[in-house]
N, C-alpha and C positions, 0 to 999 in steps of 0.2 A: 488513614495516612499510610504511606509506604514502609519500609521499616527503616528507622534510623530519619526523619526527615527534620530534625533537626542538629544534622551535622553542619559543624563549624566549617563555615567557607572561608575559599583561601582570601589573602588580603586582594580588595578589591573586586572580590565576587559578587553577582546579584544571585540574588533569591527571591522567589514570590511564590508568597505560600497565597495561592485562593482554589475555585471551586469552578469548574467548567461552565455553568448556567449563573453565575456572578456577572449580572450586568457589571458592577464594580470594579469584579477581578476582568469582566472583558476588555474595559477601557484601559485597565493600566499595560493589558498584551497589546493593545493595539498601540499604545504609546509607546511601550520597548521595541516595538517591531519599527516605527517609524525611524526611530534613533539608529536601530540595526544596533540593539544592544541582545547580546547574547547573555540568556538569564537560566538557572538552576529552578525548574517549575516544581514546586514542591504542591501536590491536591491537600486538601482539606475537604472533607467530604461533610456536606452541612448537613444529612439527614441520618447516614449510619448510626447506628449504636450512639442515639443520643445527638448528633452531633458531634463531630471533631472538633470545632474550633471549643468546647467548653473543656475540653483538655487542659490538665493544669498547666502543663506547659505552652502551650500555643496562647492560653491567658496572662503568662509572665510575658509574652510579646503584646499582645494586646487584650488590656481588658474588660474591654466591650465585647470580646469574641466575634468579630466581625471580619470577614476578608475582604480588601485582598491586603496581604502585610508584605513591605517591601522592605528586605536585609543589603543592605551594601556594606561590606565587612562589617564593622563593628555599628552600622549605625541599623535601627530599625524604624519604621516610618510607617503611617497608618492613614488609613482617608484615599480613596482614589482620586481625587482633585491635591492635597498635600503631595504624594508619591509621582503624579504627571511633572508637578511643580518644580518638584528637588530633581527628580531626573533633567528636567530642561535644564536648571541651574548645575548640576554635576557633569552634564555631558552635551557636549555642545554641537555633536552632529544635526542636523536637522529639527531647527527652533521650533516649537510645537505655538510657542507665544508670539503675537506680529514683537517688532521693535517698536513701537511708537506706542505712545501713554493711552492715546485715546482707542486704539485696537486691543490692546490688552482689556481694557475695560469691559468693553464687546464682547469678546471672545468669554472672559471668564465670567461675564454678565449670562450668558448664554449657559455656559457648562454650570453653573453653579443653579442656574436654576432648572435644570432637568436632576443633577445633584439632591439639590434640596428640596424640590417643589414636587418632584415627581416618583423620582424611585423612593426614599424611603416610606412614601405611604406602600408602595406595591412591592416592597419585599418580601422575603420570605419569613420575616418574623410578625408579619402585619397580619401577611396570609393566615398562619396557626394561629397568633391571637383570634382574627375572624371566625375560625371555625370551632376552634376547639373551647375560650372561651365565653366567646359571642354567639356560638351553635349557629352561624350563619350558613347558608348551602352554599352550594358550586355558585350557581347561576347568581348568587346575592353577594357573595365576594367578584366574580367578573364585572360585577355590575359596579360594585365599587372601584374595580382598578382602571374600567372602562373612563369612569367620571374622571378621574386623576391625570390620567394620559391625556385627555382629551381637553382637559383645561390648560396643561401647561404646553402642549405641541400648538394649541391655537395661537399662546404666547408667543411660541419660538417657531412657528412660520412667519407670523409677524414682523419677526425681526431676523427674518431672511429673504425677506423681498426688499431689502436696504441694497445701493449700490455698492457697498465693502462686499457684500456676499463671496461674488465671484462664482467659478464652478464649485467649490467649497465653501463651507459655514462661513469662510473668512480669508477671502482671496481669492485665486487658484493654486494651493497647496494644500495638504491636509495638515490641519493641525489640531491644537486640544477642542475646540469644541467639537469638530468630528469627532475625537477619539470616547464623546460622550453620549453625543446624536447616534450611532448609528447601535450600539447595547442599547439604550432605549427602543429604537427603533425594532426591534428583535422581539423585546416584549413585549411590544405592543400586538406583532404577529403573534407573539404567543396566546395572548388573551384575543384574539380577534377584535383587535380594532379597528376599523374602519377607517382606513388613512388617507381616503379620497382628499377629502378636505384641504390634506398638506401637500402638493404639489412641489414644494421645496425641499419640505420635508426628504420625499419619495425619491426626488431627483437627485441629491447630494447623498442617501445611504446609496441606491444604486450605483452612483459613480464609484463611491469607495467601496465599493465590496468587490470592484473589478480588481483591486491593488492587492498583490500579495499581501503585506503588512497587516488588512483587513482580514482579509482570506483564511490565512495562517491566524488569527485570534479570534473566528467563528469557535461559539461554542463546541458545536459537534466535531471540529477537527482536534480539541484536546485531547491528551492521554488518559484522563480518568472521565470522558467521555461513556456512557455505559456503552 
């Protein structure tokens, strides 16, 4: 961490403390950006010296040690699907949720299972268990994030060949489940997976990665970027 990064923001400041290669932390940037909410980007650096986030102090914010943590003055907030949620409900530029019951559904039908079903097997706590106490190699952990990706994007092509789609996950506007589709989508290039198959997939990251708001929350365009 930077020095000092946890200074007291002024009233009504954001803050987000995560980690450049944080699908998690990627989604909550692409969600602040869609709002055009201007945020105080504090890194956490998840492999330095141990880890940053097992910091005593960044664990009095969350104590699971996970990023990405979002501060709006006094309140602090954990979960990148929780943090998408309370920003829609706190700031009301550009609704990330449809209005209507049965698109809400959908939409967080969709984020919640790339959320749950996919990344946290292929995080980076999954990875080090794999290797260090499973002594599994390179090729035998891809193989396993391979399988994970590969089950739940078959899910959520599926349920983007629906006519709600639109040019995006849900519509023509980006909203929260882009803001989770397209960090999945990332790491999938990271571990080489083979995306032919998703077609929908392929076409809704390409179109949003034309949008500033995407752009601007690639990993590699952050500040603690190496």
């Amino acid at each position: 961490m930077d020095a000092d990064p946890f200074e007291k923001l002024p009233p009504g400041g954001l803050a987000l403390y995560g980690y450049w290669r944080s699908s998690s932390s990627y989604r909550v940037r692409i969600a602040l950006n869609l709002k055009g909410l201007d945020y105080d980007y504090r890194p956490v650096h998840l492999v330095r010296n141990g880890g940053e986030q097992n910091l005593a102090r960044f664990r009095e914010m969350n104590p699971l040690g996970l990023v990405p943590v979002l501060v709006h003055g006094d309140q602090v907030i954990v979960q990148s699907l929780a943090i998408c949620e309370y920003l829609d409900d706190a700031f009301s530029a550009q609704a990330l949720l449809p209005a209507d019951a049965a698109g809400k559904a959908r939409v967080r039908g969709i984020a919640q299972s790339i959320t749950s079903e996919i990344q946290p097997l292929n995080n980076l706590a999954v990875m080090q268990y794999l290797e260090h106490q499973m002594g599994q190699s390179t090729d035998a952990i891809n193989t396993w994030m391979g399988h994970w990706l590969r089950r739940g994007f078959t899910a959520v092509e599926a349920w983007l060949t629906a006519d709600a789609t639109g040019r995006f996950c849900h519509g023509d506007r980006p909203g929260l489940a882009d803001c989770f589709l397209v960090p999945q989508v990332y790491n999938a290039h990271r571990f080489s997976c083979d995306l032919q198959p998703y077609p929908n997939i392929q076409r809704i990251n390409e179109l949003c990665l034309q949008l500033p708001a995407f752009q601007n929350a690639v990993p590699e365009n952050q500040p603690d970027a190496p």
